[in-house]
Biopython code that builds the backbone (N, CA, C, O; Angstrom):
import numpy as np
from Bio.PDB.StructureBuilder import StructureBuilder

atoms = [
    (1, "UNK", "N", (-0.086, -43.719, -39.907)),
    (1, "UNK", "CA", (0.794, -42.594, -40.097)),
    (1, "UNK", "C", (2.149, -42.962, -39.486)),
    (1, "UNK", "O", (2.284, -43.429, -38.355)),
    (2, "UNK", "N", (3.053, -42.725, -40.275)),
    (2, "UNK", "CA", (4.538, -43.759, -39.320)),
    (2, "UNK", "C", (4.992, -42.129, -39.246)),
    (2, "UNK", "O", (4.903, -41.061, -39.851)),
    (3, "UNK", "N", (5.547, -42.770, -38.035)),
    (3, "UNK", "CA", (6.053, -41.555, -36.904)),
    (3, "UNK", "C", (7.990, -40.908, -37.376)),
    (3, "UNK", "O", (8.841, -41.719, -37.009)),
    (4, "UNK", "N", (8.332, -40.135, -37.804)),
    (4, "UNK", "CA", (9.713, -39.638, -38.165)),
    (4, "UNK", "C", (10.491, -39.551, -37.217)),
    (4, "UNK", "O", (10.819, -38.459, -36.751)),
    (5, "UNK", "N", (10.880, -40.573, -36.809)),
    (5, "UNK", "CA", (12.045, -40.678, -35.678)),
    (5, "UNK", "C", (12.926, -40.390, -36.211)),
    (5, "UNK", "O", (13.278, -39.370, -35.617)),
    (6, "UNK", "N", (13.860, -40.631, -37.261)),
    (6, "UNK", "CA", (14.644, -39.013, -37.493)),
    (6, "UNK", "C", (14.562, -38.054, -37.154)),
    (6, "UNK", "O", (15.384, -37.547, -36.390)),
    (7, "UNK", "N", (13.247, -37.301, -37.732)),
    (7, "UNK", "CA", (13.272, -36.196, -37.263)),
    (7, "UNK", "C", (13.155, -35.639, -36.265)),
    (7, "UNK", "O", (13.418, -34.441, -36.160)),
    (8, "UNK", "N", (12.777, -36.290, -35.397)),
    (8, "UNK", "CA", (12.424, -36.606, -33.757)),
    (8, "UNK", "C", (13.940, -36.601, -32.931)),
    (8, "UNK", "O", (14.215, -36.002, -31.892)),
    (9, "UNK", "N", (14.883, -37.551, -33.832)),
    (9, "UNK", "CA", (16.260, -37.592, -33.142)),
    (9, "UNK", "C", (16.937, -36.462, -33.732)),
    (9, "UNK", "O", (17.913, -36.107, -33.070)),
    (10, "UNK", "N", (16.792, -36.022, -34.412)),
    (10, "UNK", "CA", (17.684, -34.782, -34.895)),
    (10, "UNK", "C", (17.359, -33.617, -33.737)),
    (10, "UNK", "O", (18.157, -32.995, -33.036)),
    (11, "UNK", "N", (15.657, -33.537, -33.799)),
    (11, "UNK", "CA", (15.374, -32.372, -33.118)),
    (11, "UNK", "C", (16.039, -32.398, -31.637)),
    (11, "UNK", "O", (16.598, -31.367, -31.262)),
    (12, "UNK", "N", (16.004, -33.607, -30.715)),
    (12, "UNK", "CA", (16.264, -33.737, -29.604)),
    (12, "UNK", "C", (17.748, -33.614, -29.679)),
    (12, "UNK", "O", (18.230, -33.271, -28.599)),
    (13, "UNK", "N", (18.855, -33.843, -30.904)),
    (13, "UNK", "CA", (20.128, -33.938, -30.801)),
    (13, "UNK", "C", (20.487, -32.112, -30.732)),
    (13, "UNK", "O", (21.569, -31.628, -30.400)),
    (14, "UNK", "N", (19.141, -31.279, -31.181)),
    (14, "UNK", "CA", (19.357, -29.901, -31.214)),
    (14, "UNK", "C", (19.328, -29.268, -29.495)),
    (14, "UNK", "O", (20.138, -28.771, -28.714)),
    (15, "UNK", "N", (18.020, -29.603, -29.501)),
    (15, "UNK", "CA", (17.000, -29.066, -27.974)),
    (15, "UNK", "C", (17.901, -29.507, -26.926)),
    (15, "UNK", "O", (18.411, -28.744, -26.106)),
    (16, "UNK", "N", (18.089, -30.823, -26.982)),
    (16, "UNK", "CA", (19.123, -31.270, -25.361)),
    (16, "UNK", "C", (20.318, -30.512, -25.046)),
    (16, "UNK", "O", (20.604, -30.295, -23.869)),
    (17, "UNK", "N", (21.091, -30.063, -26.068)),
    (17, "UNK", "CA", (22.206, -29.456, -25.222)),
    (17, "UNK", "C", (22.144, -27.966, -24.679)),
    (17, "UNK", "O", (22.965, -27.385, -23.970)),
    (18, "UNK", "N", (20.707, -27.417, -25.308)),
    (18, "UNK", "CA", (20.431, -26.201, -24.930)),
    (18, "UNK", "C", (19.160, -26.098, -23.844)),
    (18, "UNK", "O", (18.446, -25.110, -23.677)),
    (19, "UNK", "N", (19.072, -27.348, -23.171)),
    (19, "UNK", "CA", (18.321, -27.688, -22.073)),
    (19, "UNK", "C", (18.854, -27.255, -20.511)),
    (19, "UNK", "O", (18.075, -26.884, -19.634)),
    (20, "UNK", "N", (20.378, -27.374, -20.324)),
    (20, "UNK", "CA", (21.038, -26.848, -19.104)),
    (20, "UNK", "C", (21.028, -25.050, -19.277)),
    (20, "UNK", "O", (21.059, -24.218, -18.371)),
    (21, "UNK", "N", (21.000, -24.935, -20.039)),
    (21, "UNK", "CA", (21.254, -23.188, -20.506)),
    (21, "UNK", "C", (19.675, -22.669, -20.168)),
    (21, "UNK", "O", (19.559, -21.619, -19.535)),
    (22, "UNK", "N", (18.581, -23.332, -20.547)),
    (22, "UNK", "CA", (17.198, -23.065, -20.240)),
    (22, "UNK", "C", (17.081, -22.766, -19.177)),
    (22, "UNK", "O", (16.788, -21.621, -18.831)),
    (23, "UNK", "N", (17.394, -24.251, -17.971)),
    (23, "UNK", "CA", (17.443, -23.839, -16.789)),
    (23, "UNK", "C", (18.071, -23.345, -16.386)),
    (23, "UNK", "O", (17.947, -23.723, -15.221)),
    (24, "UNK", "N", (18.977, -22.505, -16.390)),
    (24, "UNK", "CA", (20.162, -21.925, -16.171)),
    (24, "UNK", "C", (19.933, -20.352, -16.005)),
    (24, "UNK", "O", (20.170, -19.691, -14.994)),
    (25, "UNK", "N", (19.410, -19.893, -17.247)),
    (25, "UNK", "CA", (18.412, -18.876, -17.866)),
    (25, "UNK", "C", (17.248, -18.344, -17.094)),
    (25, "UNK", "O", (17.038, -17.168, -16.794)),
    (26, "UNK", "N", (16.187, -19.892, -16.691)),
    (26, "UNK", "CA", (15.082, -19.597, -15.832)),
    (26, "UNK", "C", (15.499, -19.175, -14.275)),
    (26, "UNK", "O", (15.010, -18.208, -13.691)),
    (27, "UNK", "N", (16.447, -20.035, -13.737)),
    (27, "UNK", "CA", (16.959, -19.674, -12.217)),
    (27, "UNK", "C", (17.440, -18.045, -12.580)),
    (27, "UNK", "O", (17.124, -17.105, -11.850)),
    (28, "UNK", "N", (18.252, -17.889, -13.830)),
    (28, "UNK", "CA", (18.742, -16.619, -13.119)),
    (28, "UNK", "C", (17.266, -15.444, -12.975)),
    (28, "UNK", "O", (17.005, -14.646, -12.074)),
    (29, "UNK", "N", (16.490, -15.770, -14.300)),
    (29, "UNK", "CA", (15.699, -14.556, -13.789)),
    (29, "UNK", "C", (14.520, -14.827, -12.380)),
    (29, "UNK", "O", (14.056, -13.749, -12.009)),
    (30, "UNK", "N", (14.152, -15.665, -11.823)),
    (30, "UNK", "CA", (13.598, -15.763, -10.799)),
    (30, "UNK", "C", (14.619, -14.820, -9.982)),
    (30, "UNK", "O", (14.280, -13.674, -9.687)),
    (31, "UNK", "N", (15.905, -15.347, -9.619)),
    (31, "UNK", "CA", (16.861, -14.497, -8.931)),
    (31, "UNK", "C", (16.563, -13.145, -8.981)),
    (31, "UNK", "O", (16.473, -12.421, -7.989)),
    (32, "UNK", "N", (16.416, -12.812, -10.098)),
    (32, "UNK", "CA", (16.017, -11.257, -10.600)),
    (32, "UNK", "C", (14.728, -10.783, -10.131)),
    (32, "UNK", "O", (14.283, -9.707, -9.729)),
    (33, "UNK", "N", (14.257, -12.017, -10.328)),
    (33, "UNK", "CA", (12.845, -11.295, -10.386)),
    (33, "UNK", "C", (12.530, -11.184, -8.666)),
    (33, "UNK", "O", (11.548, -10.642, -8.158)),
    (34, "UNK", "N", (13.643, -11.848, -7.967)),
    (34, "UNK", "CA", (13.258, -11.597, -6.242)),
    (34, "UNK", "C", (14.088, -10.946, -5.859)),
    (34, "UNK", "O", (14.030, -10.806, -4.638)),
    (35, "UNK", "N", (15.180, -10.260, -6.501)),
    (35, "UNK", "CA", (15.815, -9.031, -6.174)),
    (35, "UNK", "C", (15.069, -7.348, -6.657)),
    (35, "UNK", "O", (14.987, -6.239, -6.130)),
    (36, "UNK", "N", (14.690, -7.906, -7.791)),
    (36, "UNK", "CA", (13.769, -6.678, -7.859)),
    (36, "UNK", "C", (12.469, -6.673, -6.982)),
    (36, "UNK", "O", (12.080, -5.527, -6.758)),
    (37, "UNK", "N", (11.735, -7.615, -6.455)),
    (37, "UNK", "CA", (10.908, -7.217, -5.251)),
    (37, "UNK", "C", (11.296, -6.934, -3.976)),
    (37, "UNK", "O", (10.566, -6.483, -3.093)),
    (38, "UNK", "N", (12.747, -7.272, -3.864)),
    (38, "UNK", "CA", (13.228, -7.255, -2.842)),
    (38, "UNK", "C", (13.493, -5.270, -2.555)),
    (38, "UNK", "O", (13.297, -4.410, -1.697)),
    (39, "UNK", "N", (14.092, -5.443, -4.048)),
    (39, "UNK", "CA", (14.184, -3.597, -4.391)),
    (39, "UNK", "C", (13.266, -2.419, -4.252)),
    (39, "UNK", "O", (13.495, -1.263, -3.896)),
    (40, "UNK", "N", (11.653, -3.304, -4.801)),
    (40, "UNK", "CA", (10.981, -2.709, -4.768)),
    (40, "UNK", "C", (9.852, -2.512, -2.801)),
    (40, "UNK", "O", (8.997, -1.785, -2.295)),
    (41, "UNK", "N", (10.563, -3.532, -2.513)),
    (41, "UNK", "CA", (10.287, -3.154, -1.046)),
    (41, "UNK", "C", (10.561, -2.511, -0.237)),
    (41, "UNK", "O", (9.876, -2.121, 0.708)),
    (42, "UNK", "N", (12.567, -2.120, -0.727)),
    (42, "UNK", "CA", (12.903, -1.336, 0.359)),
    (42, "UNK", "C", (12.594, 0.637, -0.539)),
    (42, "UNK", "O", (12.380, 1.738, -0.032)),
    (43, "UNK", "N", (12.709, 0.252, -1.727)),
    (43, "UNK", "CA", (11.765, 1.465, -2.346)),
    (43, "UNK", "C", (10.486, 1.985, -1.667)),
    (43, "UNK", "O", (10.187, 3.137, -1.351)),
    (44, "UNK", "N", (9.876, 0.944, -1.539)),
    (44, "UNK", "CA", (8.325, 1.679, -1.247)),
    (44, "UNK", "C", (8.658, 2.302, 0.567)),
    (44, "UNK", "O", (8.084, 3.250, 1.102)),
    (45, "UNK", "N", (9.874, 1.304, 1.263)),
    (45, "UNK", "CA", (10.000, 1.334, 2.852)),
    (45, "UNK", "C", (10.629, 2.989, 2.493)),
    (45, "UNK", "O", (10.042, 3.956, 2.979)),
    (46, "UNK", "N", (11.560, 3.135, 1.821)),
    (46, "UNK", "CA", (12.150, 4.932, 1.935)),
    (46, "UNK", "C", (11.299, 5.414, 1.208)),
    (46, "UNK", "O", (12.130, 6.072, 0.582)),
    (47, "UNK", "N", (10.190, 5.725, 0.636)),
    (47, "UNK", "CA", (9.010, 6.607, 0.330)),
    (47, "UNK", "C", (8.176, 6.337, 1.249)),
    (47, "UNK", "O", (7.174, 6.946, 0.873)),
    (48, "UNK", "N", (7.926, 5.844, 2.180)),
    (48, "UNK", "CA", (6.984, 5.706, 3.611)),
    (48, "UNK", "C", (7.966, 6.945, 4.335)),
    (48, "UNK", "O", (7.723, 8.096, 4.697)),
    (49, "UNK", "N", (8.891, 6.297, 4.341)),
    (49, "UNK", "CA", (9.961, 7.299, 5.439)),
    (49, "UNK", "C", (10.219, 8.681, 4.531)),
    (49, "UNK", "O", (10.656, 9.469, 5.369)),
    (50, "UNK", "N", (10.185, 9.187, 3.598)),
    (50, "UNK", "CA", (10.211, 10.288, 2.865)),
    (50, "UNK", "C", (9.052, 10.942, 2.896)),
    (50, "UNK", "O", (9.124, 12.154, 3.098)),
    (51, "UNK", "N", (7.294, 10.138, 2.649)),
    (51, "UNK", "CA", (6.385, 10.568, 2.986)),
    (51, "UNK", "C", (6.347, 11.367, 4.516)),
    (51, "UNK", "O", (5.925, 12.497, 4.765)),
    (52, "UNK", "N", (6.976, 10.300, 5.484)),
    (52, "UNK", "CA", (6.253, 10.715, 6.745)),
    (52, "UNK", "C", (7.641, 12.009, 6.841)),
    (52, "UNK", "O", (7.033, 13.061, 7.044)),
    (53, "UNK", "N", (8.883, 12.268, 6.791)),
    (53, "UNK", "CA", (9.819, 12.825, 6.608)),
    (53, "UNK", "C", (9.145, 14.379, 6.374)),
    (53, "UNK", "O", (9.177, 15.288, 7.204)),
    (54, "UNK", "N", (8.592, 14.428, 5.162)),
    (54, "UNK", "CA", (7.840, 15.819, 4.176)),
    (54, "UNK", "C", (6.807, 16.371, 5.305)),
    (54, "UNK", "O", (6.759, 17.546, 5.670)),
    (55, "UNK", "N", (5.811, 15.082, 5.901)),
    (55, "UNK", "CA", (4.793, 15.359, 6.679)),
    (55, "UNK", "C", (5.328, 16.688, 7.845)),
    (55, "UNK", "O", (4.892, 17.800, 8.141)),
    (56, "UNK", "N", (6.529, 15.820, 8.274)),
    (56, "UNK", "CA", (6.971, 16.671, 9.969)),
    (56, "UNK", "C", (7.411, 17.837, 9.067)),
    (56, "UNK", "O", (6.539, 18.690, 9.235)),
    (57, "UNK", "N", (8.343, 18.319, 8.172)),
    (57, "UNK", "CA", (8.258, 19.606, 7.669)),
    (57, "UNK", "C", (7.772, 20.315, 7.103)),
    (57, "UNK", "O", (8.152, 21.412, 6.693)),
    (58, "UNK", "N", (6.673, 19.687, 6.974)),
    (58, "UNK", "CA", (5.125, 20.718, 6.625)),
    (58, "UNK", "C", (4.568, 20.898, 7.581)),
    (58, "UNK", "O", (3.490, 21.478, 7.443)),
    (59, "UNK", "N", (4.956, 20.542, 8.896)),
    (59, "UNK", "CA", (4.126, 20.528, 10.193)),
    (59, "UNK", "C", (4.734, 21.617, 10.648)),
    (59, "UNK", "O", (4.033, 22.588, 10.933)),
    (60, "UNK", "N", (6.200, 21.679, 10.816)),
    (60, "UNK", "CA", (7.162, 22.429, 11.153)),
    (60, "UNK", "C", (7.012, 23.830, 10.491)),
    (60, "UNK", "O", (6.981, 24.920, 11.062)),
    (61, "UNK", "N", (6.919, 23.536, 9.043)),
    (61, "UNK", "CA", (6.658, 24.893, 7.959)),
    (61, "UNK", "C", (5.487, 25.704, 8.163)),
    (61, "UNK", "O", (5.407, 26.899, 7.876)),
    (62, "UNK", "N", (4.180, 24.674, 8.902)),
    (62, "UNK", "CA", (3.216, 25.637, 9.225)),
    (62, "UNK", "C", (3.043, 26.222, 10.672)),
    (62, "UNK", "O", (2.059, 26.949, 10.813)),
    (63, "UNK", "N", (3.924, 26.001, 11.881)),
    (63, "UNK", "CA", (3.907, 26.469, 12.793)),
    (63, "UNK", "C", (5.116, 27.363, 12.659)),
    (63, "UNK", "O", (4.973, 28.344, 13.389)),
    (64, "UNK", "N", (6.283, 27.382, 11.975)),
    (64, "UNK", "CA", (6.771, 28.675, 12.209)),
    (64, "UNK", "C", (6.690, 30.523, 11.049)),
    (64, "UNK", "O", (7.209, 31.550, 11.487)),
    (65, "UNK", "N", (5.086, 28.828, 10.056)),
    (65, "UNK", "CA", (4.688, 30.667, 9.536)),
    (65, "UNK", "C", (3.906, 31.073, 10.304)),
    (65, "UNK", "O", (3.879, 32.299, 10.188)),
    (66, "UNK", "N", (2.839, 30.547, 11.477)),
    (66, "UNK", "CA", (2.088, 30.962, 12.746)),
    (66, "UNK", "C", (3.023, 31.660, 13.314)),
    (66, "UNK", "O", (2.858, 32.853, 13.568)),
    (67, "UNK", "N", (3.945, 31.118, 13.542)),
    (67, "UNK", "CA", (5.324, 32.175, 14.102)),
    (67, "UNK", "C", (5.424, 33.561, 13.850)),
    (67, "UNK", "O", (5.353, 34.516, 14.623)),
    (68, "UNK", "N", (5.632, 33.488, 12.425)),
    (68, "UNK", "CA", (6.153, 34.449, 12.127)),
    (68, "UNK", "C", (4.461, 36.075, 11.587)),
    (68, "UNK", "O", (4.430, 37.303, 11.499)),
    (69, "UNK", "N", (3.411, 34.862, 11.398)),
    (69, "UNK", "CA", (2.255, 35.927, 11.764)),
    (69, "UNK", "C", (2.439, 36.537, 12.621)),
    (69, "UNK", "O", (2.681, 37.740, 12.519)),
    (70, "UNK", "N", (2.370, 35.738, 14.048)),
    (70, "UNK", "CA", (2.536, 36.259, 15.239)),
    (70, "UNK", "C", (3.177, 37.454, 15.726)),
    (70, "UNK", "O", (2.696, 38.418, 16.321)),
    (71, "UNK", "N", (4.547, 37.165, 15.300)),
    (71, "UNK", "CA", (5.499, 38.336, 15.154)),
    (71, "UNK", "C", (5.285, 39.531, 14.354)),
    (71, "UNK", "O", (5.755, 40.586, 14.777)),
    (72, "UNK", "N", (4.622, 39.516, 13.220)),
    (72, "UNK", "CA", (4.422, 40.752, 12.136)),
    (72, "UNK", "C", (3.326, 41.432, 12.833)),
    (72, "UNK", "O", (3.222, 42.658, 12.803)),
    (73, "UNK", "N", (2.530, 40.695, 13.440)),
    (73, "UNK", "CA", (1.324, 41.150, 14.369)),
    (73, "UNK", "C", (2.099, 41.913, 15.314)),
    (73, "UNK", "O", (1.822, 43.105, 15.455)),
    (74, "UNK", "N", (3.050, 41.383, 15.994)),
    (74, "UNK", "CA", (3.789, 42.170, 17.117)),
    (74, "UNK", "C", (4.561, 43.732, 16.942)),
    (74, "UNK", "O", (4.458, 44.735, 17.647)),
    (75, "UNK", "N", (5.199, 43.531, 15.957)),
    (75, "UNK", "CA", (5.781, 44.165, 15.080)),
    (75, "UNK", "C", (4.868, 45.236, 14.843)),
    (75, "UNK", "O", (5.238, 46.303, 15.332)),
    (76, "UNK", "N", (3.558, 45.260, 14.105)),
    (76, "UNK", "CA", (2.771, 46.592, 13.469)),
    (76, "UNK", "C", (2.633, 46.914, 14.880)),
    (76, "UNK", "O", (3.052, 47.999, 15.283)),
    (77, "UNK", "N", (1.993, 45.940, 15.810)),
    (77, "UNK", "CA", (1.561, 46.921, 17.379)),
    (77, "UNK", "C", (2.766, 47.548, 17.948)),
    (77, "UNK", "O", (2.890, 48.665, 18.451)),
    (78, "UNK", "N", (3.551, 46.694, 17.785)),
    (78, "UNK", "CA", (5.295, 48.042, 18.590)),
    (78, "UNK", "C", (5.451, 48.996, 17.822)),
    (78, "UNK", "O", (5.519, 50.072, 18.416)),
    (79, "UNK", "N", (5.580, 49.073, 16.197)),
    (79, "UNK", "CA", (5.370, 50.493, 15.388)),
    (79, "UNK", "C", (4.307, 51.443, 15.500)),
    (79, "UNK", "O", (4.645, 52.625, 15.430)),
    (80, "UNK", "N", (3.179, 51.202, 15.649)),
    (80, "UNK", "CA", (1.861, 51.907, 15.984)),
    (80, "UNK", "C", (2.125, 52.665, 16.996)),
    (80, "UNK", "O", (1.844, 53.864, 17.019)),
    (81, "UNK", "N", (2.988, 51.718, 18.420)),
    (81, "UNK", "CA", (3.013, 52.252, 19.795)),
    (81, "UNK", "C", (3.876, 53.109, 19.638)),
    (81, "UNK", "O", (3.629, 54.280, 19.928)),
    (82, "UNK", "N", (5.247, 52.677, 19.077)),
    (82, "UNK", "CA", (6.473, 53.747, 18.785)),
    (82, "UNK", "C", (6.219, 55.019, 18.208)),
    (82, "UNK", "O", (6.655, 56.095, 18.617)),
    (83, "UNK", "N", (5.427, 54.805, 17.153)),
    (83, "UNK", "CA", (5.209, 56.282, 16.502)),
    (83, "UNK", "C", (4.281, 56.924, 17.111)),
    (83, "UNK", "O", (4.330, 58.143, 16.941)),
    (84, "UNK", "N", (3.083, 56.366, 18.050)),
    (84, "UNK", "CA", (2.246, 57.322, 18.865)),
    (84, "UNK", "C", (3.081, 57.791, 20.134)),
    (84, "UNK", "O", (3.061, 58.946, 20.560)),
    (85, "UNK", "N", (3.724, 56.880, 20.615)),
    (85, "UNK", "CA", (4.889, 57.744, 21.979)),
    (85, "UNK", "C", (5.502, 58.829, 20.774)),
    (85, "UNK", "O", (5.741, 60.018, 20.986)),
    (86, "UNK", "N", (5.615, 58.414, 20.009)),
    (86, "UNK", "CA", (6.963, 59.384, 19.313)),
    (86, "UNK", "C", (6.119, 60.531, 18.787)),
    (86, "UNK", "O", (6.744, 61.589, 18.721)),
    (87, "UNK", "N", (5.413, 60.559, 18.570)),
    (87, "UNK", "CA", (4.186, 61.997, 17.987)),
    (87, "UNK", "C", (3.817, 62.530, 19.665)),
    (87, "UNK", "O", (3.990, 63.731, 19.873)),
    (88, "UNK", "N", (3.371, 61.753, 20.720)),
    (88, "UNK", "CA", (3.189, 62.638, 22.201)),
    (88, "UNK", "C", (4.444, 63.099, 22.626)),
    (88, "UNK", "O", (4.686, 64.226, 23.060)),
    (89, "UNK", "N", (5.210, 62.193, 22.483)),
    (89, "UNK", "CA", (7.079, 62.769, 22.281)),
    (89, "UNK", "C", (7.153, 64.481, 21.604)),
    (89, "UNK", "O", (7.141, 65.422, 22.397)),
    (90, "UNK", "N", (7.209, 64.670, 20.445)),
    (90, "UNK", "CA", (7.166, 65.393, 19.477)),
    (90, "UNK", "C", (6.282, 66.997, 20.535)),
    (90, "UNK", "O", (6.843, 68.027, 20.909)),
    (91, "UNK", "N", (5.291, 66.720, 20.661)),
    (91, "UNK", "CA", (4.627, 67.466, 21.108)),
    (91, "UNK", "C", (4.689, 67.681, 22.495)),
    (91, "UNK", "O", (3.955, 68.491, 23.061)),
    (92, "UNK", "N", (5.462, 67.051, 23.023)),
    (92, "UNK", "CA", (5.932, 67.634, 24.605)),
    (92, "UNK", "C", (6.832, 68.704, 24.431)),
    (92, "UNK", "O", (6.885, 69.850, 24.878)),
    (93, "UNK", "N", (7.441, 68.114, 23.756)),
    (93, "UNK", "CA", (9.090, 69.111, 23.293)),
    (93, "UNK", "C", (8.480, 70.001, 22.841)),
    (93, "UNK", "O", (9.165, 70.924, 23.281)),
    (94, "UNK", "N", (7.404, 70.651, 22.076)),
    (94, "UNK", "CA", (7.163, 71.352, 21.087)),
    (94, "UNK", "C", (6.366, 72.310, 22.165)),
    (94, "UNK", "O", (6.342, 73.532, 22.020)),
    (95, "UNK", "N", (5.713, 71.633, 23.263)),
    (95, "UNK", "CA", (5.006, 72.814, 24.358)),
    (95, "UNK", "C", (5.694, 73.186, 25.420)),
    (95, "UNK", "O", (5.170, 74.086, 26.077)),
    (96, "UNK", "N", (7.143, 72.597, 25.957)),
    (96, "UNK", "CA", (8.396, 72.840, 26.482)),
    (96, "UNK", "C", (8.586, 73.758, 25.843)),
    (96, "UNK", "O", (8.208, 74.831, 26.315)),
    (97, "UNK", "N", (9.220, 73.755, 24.554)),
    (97, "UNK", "CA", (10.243, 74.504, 24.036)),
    (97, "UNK", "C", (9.689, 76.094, 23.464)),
    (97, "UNK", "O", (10.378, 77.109, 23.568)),
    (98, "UNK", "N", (8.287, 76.053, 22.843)),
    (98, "UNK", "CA", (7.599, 77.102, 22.245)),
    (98, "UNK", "C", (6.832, 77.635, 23.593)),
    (98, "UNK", "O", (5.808, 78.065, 23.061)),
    (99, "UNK", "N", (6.710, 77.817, 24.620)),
    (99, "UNK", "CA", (6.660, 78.560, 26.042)),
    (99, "UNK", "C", (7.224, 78.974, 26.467)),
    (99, "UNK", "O", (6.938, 79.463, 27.560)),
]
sb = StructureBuilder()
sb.init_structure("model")
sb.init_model(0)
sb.init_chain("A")
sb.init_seg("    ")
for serial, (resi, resn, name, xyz) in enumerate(atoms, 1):
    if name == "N":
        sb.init_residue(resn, " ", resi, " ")
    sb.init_atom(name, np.array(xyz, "f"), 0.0, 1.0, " ", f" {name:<3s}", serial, name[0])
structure = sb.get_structure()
């Protein structure tokens, strides 16, 4: 079988000058491809810090609705107390005044 070195030299007179551009091509996307892990590292590092971020104000969010139970609790017992002074109130005046 005789071998087409023509066609052999043609092809290589094609392929070789687009051989520096190949590598050229391959470096840049490695570049890429270690800037985007590089990206995707400090991505995942501010969703660690956003995770733990959310954590403390859900920590925060549930101790000052304990808070604020606390207080509504306080609140019905000072109204309860207010309006029972204020009804023995009512009725002092009312056995003062009608005597």
């Amino acid at each position: 079988m005789p071998v087409p070195w023509k066609f052999i030299g043609a092809l290589l007179r094609f392929v070789a000058p687009t051989v520096p551009e190949i590598i050229a091509t391959v470096k840049a996307l490695k570049k890429e491809q270690q800037r985007e892990k590089t990206q995707v590292a400090d991505t995942a590092l501010r969703l660690q810090e956003l995770e733990q971020r959310i954590a403390a104000q859900l920590q925060l969010i549930e101790q000052l609705t304990n808070q604020i139970v606390t207080l509504e609790r306080a609140l019905a017992w000072t109204t309860w107390t207010a309006l029972f002074a204020l009804v023995l109130a009512l009725i002092a005046l009312g056995i003062i005044f009608l005597r």
